[in-house]
N, CA, C and O atoms as CSV, one atom per row, in Angstrom:
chain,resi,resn,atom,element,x,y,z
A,1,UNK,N,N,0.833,-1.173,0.000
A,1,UNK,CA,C,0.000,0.000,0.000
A,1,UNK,C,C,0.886,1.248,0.000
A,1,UNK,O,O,1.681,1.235,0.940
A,2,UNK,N,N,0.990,2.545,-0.956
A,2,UNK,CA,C,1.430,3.203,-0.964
A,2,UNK,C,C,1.210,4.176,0.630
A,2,UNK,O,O,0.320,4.076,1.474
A,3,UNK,N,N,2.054,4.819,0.593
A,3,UNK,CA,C,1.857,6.068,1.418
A,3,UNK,C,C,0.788,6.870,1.087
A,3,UNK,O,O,0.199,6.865,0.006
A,4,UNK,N,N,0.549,7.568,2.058
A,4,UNK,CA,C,-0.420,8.920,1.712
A,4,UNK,C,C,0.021,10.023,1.873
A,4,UNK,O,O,0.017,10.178,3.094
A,5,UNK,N,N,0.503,11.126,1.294
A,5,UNK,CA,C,0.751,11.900,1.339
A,5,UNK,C,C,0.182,12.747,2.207
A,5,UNK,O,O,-1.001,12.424,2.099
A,6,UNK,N,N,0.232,13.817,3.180
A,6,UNK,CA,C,0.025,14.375,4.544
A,6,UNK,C,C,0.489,15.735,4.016
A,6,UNK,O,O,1.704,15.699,3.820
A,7,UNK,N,N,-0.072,16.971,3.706
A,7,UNK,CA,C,0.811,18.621,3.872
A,7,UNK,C,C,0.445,18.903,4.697
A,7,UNK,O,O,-0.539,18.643,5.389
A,8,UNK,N,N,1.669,19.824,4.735
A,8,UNK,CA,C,1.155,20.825,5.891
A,8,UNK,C,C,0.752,22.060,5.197
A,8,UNK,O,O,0.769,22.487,4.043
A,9,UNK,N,N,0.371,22.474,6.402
A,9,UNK,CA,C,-0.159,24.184,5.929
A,9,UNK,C,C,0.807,25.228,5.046
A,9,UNK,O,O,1.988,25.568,5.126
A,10,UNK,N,N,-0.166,25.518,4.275
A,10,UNK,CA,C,0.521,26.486,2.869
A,10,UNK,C,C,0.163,27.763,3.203
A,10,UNK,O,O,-1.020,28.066,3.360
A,11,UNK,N,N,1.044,28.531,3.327
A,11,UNK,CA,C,1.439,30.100,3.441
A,11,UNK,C,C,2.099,30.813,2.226
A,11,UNK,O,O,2.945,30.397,1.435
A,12,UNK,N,N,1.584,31.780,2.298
A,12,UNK,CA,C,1.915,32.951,0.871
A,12,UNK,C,C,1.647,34.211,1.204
A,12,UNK,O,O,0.606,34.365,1.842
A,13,UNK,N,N,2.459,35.429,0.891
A,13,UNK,CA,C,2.107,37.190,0.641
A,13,UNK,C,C,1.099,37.185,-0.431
A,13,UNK,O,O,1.067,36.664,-1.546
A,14,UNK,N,N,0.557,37.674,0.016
A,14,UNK,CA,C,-0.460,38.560,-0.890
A,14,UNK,C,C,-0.257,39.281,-1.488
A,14,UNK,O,O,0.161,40.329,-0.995
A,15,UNK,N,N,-0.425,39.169,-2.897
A,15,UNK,CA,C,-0.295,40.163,-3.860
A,15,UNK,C,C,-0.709,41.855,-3.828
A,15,UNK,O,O,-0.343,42.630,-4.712
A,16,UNK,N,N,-1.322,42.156,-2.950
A,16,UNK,CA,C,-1.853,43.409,-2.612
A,16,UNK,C,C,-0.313,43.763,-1.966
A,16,UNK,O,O,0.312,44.390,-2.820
A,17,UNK,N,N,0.333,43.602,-0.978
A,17,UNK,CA,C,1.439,44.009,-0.195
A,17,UNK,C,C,0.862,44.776,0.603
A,17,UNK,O,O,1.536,45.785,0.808
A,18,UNK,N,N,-0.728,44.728,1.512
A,18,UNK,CA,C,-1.143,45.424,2.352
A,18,UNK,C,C,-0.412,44.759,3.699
A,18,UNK,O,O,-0.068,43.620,4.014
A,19,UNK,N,N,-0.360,46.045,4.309
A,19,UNK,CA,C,-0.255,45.520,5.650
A,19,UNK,C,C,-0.936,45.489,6.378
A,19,UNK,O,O,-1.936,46.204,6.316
A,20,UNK,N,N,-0.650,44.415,7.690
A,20,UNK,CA,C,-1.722,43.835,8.916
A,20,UNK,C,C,-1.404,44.966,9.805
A,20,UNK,O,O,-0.253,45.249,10.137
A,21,UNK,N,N,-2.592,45.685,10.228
A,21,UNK,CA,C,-3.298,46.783,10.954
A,21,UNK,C,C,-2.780,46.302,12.442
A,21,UNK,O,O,-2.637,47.177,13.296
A,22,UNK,N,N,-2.540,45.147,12.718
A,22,UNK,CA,C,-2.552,44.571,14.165
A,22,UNK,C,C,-0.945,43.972,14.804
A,22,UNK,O,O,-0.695,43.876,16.005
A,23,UNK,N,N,0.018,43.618,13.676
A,23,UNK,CA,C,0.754,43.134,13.899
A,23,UNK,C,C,2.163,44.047,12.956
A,23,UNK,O,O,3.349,43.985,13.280
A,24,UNK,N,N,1.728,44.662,12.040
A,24,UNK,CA,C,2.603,45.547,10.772
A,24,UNK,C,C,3.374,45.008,9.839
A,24,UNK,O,O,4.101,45.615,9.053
A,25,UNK,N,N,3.163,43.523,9.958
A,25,UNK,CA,C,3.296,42.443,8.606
A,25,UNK,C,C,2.683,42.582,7.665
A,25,UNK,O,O,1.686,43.300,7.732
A,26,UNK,N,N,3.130,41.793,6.118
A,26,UNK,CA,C,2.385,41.947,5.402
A,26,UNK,C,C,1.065,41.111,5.549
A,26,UNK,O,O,1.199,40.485,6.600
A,27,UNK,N,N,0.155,40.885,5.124
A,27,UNK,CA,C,-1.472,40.147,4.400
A,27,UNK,C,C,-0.779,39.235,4.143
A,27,UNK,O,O,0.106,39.469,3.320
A,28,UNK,N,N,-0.899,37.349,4.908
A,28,UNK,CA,C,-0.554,36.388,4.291
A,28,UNK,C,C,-1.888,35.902,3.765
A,28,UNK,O,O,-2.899,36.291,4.349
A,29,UNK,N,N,-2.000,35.068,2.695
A,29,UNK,CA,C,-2.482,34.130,2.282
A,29,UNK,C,C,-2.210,32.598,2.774
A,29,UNK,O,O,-1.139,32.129,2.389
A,30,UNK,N,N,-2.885,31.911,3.426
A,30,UNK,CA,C,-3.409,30.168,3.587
A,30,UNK,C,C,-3.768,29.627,2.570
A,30,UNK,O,O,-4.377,30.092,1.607
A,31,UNK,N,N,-3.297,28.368,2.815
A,31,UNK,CA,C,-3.557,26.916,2.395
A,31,UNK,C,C,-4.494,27.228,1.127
A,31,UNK,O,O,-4.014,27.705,0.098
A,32,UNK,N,N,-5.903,26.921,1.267
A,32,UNK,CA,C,-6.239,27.222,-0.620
A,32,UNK,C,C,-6.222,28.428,-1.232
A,32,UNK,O,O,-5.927,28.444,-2.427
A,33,UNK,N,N,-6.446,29.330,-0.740
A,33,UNK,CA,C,-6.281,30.741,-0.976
A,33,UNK,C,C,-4.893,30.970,-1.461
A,33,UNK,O,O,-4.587,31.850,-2.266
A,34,UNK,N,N,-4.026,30.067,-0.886
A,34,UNK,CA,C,-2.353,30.251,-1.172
A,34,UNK,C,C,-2.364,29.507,-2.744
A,34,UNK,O,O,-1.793,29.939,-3.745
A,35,UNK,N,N,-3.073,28.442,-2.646
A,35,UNK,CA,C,-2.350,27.369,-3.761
A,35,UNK,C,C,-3.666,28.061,-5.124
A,35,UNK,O,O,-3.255,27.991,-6.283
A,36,UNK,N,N,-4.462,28.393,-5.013
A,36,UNK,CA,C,-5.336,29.446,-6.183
A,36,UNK,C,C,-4.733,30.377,-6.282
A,36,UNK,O,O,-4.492,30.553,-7.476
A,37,UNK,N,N,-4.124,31.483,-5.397
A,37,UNK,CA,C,-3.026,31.963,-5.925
A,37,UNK,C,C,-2.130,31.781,-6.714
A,37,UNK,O,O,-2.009,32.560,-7.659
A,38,UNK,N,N,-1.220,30.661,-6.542
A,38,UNK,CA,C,-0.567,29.979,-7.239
A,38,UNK,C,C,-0.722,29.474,-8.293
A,38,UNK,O,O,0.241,29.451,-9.060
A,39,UNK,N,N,-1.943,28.915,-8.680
A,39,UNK,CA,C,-2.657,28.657,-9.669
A,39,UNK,C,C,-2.608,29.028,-10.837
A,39,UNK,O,O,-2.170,28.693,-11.938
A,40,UNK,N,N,-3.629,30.453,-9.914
A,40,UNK,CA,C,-3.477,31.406,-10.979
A,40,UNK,C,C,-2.434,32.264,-11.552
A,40,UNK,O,O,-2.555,32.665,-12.710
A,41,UNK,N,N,-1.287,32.617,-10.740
A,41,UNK,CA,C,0.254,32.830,-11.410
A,41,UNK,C,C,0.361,31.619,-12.210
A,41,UNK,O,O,0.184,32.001,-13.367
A,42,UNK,N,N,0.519,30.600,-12.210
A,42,UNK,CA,C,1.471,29.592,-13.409
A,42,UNK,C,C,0.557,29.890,-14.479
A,42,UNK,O,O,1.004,29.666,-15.604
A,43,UNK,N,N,-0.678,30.365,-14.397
A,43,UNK,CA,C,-1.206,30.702,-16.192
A,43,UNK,C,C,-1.214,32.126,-16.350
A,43,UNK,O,O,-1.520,32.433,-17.502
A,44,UNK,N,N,-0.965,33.193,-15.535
A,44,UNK,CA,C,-1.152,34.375,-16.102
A,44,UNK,C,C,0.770,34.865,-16.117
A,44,UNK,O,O,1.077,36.025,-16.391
A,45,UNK,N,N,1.386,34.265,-15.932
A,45,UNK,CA,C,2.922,34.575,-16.314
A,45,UNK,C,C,3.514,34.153,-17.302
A,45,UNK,O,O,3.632,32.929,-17.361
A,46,UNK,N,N,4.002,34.842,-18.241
A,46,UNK,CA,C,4.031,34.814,-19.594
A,46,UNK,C,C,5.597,33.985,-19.445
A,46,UNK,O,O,6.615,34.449,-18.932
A,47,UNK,N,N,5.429,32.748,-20.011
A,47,UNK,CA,C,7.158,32.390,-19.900
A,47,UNK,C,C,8.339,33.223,-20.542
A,47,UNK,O,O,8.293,33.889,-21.576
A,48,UNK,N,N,9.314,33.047,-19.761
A,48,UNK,CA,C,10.442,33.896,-19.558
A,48,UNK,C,C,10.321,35.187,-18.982
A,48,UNK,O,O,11.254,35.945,-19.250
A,49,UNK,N,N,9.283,35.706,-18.155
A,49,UNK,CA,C,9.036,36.430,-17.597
A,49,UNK,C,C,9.970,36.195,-16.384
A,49,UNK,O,O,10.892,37.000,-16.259
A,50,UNK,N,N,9.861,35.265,-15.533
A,50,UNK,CA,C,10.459,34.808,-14.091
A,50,UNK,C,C,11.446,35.090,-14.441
A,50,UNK,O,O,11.815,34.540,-15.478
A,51,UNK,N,N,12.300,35.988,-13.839
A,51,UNK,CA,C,14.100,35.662,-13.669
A,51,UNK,C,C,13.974,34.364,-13.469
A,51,UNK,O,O,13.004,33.655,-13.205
A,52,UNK,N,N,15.769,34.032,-13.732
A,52,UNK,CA,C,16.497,32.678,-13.355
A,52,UNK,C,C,15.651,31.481,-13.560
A,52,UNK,O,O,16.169,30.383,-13.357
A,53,UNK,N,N,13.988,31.576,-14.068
A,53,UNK,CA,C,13.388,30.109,-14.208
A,53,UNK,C,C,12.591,30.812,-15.332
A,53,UNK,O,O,11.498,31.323,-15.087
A,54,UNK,N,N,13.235,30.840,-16.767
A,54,UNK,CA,C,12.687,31.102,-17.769
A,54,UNK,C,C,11.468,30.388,-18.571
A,54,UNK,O,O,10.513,30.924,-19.133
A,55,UNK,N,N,11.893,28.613,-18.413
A,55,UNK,CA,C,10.340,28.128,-19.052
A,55,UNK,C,C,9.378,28.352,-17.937
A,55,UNK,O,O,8.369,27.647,-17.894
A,56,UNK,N,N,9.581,29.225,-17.068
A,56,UNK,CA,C,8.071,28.692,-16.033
A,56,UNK,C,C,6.925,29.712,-16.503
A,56,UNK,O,O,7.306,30.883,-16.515
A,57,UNK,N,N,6.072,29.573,-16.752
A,57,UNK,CA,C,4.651,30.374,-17.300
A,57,UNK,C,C,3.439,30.028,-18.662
A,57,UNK,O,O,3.793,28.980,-19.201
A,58,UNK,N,N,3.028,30.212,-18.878
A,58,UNK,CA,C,2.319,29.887,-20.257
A,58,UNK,C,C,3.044,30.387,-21.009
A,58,UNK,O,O,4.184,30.835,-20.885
A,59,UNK,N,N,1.896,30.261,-22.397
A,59,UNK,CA,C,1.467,31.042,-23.775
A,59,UNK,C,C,0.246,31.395,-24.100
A,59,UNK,O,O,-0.061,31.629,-25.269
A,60,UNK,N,N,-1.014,31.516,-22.610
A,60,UNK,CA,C,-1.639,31.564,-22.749
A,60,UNK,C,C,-1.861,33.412,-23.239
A,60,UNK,O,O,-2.472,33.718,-24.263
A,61,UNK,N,N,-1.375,34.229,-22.497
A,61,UNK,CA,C,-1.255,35.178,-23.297
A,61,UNK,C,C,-1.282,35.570,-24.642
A,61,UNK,O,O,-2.002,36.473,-25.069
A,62,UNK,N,N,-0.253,34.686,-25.532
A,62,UNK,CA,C,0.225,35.084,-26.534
A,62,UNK,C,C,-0.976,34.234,-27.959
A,62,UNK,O,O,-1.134,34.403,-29.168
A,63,UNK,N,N,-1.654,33.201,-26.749
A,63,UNK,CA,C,-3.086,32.815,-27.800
A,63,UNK,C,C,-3.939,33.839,-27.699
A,63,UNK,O,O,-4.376,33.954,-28.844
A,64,UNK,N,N,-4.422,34.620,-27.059
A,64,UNK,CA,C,-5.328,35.833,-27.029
A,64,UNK,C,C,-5.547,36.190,-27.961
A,64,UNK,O,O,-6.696,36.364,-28.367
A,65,UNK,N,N,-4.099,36.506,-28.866
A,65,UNK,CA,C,-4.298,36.769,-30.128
A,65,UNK,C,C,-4.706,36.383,-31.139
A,65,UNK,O,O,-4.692,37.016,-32.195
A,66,UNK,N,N,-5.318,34.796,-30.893
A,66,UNK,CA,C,-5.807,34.274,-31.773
A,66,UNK,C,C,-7.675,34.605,-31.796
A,66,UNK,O,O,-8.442,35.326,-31.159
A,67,UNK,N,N,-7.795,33.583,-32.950
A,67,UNK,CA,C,-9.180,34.101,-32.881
A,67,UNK,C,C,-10.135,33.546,-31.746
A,67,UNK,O,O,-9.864,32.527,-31.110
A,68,UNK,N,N,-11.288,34.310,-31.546
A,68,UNK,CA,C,-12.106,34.186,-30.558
A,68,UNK,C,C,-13.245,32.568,-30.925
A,68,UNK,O,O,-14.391,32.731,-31.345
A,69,UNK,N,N,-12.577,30.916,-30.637
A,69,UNK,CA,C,-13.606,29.773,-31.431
A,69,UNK,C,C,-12.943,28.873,-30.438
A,69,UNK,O,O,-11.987,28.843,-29.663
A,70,UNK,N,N,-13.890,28.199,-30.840
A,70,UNK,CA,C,-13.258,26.997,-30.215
A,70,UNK,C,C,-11.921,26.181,-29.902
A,70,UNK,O,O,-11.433,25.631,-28.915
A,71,UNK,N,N,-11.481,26.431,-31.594
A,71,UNK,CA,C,-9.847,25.333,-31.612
A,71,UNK,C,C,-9.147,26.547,-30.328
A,71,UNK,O,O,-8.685,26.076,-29.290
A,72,UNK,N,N,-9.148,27.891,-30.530
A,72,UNK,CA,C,-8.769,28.523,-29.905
A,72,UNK,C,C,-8.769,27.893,-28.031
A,72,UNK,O,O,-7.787,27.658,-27.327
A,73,UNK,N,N,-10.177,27.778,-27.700
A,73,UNK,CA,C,-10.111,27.581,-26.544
A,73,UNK,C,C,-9.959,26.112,-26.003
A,73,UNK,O,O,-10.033,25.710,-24.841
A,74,UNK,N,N,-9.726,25.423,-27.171
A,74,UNK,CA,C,-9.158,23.904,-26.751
A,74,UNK,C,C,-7.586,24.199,-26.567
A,74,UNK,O,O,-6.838,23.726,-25.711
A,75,UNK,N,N,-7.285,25.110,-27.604
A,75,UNK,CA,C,-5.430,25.412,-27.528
A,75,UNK,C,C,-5.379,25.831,-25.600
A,75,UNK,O,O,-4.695,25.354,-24.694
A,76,UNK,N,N,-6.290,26.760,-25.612
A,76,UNK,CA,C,-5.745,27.550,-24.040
A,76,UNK,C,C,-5.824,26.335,-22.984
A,76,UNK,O,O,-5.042,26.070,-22.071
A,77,UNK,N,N,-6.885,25.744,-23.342
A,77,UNK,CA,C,-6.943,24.209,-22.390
A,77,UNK,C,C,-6.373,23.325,-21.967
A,77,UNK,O,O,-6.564,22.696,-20.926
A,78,UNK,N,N,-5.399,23.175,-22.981
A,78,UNK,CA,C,-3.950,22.069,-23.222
A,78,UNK,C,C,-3.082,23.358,-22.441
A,78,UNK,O,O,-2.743,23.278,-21.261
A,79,UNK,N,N,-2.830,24.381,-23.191
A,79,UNK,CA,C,-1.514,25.028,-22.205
A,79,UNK,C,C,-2.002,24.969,-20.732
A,79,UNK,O,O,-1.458,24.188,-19.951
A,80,UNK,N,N,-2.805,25.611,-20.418
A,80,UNK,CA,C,-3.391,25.805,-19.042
A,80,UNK,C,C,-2.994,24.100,-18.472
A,80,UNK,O,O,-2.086,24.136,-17.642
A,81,UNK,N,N,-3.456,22.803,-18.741
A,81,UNK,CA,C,-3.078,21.756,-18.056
A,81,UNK,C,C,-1.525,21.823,-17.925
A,81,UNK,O,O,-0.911,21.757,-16.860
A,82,UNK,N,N,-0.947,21.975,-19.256
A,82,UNK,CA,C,0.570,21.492,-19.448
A,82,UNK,C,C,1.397,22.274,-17.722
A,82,UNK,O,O,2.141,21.874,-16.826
A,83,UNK,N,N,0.687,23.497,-18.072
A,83,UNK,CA,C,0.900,24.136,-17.191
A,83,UNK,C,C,0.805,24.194,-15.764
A,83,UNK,O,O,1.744,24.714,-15.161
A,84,UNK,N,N,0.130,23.885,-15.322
A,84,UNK,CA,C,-0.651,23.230,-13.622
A,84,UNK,C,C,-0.003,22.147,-13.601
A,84,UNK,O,O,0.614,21.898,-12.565
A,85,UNK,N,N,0.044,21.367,-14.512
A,85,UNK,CA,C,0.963,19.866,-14.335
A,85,UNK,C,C,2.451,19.830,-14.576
A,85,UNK,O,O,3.063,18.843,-14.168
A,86,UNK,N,N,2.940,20.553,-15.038
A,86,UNK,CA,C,4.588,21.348,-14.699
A,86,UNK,C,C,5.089,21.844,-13.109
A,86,UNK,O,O,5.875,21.489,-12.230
A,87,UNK,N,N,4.165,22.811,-13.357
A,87,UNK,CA,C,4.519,23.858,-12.093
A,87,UNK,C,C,3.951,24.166,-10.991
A,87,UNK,O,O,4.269,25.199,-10.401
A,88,UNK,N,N,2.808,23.147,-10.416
A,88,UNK,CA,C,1.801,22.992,-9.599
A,88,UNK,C,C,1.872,21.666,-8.614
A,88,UNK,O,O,0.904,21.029,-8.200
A,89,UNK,N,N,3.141,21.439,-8.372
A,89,UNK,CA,C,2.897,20.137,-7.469
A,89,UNK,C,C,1.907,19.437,-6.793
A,89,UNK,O,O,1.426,18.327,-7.023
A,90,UNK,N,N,1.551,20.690,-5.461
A,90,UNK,CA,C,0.780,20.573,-4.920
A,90,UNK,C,C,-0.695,20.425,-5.101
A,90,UNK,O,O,-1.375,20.224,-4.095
A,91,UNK,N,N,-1.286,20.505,-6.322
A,91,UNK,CA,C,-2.799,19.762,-6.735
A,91,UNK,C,C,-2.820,19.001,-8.376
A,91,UNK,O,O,-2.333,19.175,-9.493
A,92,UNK,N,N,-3.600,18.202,-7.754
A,92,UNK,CA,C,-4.207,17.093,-8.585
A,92,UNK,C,C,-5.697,17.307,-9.398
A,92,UNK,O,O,-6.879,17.093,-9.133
A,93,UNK,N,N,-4.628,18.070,-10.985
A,93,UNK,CA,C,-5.748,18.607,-12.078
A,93,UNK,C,C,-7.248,18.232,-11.953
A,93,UNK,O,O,-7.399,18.708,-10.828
A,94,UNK,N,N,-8.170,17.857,-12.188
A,94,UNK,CA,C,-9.592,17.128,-12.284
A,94,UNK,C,C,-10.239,17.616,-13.528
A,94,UNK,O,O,-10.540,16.648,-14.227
A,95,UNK,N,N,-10.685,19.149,-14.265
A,95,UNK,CA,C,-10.739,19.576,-14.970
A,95,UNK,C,C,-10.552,20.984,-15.151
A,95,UNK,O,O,-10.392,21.865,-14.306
A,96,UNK,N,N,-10.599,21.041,-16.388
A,96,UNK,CA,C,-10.242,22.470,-16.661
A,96,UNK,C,C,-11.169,22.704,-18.358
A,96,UNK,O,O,-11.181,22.101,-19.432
A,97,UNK,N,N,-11.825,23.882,-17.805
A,97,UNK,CA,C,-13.364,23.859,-19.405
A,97,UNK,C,C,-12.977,25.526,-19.690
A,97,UNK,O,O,-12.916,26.376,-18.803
A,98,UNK,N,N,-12.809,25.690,-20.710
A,98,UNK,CA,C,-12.731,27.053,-21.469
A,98,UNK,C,C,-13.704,27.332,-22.405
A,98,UNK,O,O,-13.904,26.520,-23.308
A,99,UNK,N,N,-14.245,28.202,-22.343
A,99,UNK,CA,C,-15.421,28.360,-22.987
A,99,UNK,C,C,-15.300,30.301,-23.979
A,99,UNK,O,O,-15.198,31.427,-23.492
A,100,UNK,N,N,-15.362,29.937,-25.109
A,100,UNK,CA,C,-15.344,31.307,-25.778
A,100,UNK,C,C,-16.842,32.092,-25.325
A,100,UNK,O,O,-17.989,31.645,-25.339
A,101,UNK,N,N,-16.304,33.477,-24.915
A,101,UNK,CA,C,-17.720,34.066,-24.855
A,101,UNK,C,C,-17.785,35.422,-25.822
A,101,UNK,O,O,-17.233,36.515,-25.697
A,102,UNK,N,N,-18.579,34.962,-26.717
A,102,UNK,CA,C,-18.752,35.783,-27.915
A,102,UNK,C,C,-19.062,37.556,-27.661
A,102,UNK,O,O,-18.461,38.516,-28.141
A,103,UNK,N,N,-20.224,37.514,-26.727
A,103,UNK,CA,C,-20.710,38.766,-26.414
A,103,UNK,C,C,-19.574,39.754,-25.610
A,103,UNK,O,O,-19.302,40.950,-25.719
A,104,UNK,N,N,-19.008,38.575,-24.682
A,104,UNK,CA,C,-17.639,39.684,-24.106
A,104,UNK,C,C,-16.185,40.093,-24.690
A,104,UNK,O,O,-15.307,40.893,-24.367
A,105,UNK,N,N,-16.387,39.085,-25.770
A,105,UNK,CA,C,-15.138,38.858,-26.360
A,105,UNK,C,C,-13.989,38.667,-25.345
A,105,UNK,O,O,-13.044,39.453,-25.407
A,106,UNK,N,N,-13.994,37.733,-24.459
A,106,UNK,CA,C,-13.128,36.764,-23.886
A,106,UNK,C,C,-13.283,35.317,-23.685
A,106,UNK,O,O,-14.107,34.769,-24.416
A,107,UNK,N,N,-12.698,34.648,-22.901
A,107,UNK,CA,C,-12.766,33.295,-22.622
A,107,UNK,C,C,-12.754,32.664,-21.371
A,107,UNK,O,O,-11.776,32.649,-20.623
A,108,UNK,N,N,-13.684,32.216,-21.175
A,108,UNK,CA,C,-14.341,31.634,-19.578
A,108,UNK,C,C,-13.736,30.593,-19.025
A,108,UNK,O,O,-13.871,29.419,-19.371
A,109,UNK,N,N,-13.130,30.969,-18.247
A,109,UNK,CA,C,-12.174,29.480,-18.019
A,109,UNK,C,C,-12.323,28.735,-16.127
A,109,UNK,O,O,-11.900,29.456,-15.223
A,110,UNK,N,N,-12.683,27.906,-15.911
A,110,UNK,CA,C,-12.865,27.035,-14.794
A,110,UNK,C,C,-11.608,26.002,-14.873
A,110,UNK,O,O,-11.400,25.070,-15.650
A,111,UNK,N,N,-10.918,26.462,-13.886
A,111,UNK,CA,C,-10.590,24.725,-13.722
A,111,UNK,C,C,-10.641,24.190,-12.320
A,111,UNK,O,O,-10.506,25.065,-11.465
A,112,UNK,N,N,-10.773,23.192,-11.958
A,112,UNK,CA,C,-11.318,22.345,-10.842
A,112,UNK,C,C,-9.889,21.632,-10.871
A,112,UNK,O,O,-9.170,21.288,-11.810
A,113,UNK,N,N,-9.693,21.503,-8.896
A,113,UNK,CA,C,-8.833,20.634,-8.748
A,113,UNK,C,C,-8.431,20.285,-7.138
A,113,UNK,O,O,-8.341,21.221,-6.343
A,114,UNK,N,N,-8.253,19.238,-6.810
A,114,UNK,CA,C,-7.844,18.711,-5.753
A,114,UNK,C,C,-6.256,19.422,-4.926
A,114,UNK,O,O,-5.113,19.456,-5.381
A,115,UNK,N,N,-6.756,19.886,-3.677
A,115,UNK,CA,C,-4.919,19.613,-3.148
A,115,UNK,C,C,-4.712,18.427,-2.925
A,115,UNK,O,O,-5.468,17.594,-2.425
A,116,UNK,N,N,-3.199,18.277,-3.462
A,116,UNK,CA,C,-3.276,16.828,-2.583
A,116,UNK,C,C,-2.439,17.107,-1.119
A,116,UNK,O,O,-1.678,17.963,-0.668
A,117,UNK,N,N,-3.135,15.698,-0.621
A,117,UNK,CA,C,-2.573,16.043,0.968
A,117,UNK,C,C,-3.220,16.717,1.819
A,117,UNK,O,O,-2.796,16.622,2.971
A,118,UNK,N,N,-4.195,17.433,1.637
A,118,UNK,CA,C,-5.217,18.355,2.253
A,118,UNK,C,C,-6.861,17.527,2.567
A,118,UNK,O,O,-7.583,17.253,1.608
A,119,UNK,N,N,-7.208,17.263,3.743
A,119,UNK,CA,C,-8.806,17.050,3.695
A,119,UNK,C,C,-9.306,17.933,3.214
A,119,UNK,O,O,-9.476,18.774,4.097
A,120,UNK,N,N,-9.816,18.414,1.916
A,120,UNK,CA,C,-10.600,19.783,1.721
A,120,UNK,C,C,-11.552,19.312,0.344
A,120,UNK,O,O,-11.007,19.105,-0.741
A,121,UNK,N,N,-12.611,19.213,0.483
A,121,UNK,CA,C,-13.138,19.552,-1.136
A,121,UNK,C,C,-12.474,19.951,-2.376
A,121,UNK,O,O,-11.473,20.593,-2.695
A,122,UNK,N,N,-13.551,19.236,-3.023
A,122,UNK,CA,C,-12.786,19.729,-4.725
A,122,UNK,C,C,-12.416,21.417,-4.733
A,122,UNK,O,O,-13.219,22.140,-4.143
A,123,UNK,N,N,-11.228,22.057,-5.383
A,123,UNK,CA,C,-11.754,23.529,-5.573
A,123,UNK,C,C,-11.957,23.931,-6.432
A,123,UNK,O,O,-11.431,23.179,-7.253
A,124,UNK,N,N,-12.533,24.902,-7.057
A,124,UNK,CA,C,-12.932,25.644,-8.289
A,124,UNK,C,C,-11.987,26.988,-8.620
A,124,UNK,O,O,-11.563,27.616,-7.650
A,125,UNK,N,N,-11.835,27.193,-9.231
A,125,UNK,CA,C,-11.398,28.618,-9.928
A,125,UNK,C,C,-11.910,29.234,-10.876
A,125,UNK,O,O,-12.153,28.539,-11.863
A,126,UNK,N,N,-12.116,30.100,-10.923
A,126,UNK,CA,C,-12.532,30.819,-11.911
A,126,UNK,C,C,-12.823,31.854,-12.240
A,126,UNK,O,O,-13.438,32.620,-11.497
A,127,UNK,N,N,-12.339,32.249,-13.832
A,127,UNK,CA,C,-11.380,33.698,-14.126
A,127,UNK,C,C,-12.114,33.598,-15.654
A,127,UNK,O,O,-12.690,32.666,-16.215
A,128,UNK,N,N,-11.757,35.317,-16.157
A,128,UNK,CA,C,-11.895,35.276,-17.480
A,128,UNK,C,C,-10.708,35.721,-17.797
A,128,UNK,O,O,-9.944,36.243,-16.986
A,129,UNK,N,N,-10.403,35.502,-19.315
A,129,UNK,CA,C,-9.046,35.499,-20.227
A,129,UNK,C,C,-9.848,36.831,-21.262
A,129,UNK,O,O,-10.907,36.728,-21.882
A,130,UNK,N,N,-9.098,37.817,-21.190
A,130,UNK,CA,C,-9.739,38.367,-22.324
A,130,UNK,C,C,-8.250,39.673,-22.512
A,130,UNK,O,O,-7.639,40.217,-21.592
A,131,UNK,N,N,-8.058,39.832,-23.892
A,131,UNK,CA,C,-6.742,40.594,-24.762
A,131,UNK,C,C,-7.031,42.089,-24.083
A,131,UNK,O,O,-8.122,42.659,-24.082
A,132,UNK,N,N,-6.078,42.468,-23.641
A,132,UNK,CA,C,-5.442,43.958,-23.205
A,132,UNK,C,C,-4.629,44.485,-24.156
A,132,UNK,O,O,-3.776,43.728,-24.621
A,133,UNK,N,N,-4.684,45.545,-24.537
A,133,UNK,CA,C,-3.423,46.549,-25.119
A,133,UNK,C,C,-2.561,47.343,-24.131
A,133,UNK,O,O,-1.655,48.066,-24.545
């Protein structure tokens, strides 16, 4: 019988860089709040962005530019996994659905996924993708 894997508690800064009113630290982020964080950095960082760890990030960016259809949002689907399953240790993919939305002209993206090591429910995410100048 294999092992089971056991984490411990996941800690992270918050992207805001506010500080705590009570103590004059920064705003940490916990355990899922930490790892959706995380999440969501490995697809919104454009690779070679990171110093010193150049493949780490998508291309999901650089599909934006493509057209607003389907093949399109099957392409973002595959990077987005490749991606979580690279640079995401800590959870276990389940799905991930991209959906073009015509009227906003962006792309609806969910993905669902397990921590592992954590008693916690499935989690959800979810964000829209849509081209900036």
């Amino acid at each position: 019988m294999p092992a089971e894997r056991i984490s411990k508690g996941f800690k992270d800064v918050s992207a805001s860089f506010k500080v705590n009113p009570l103590n004059s630290d920064l705003i940490a982020l916990r355990n899922e709040n930490a790892i959706a964080r995380s999440v969501r950095n490995c697809v919104f960082t454009i690779r070679g962005e990171k110093p010193f760890f150049p493949e780490f990030g998508s291309r999901v960016s650089e599909l934006l530019f493509d057209s607003l259809d389907n093949l399109t949002a099957e392409s973002i689907k595959t990077e987005i996994e490749d991606t979580i399953n690279n640079f995401e240790p800590r959870v276990s993919l389940d799905e991930v659905i991209v959906e073009p939305n015509y009227d906003s002209n962006q792309f609806d993206v969910t993905i669902k996924y397990d921590i592992i090591g954590a008693p916690l429910e499935r989690q959800q995410l979810e964000f829209a993708l849509q081209l900036t100048r």
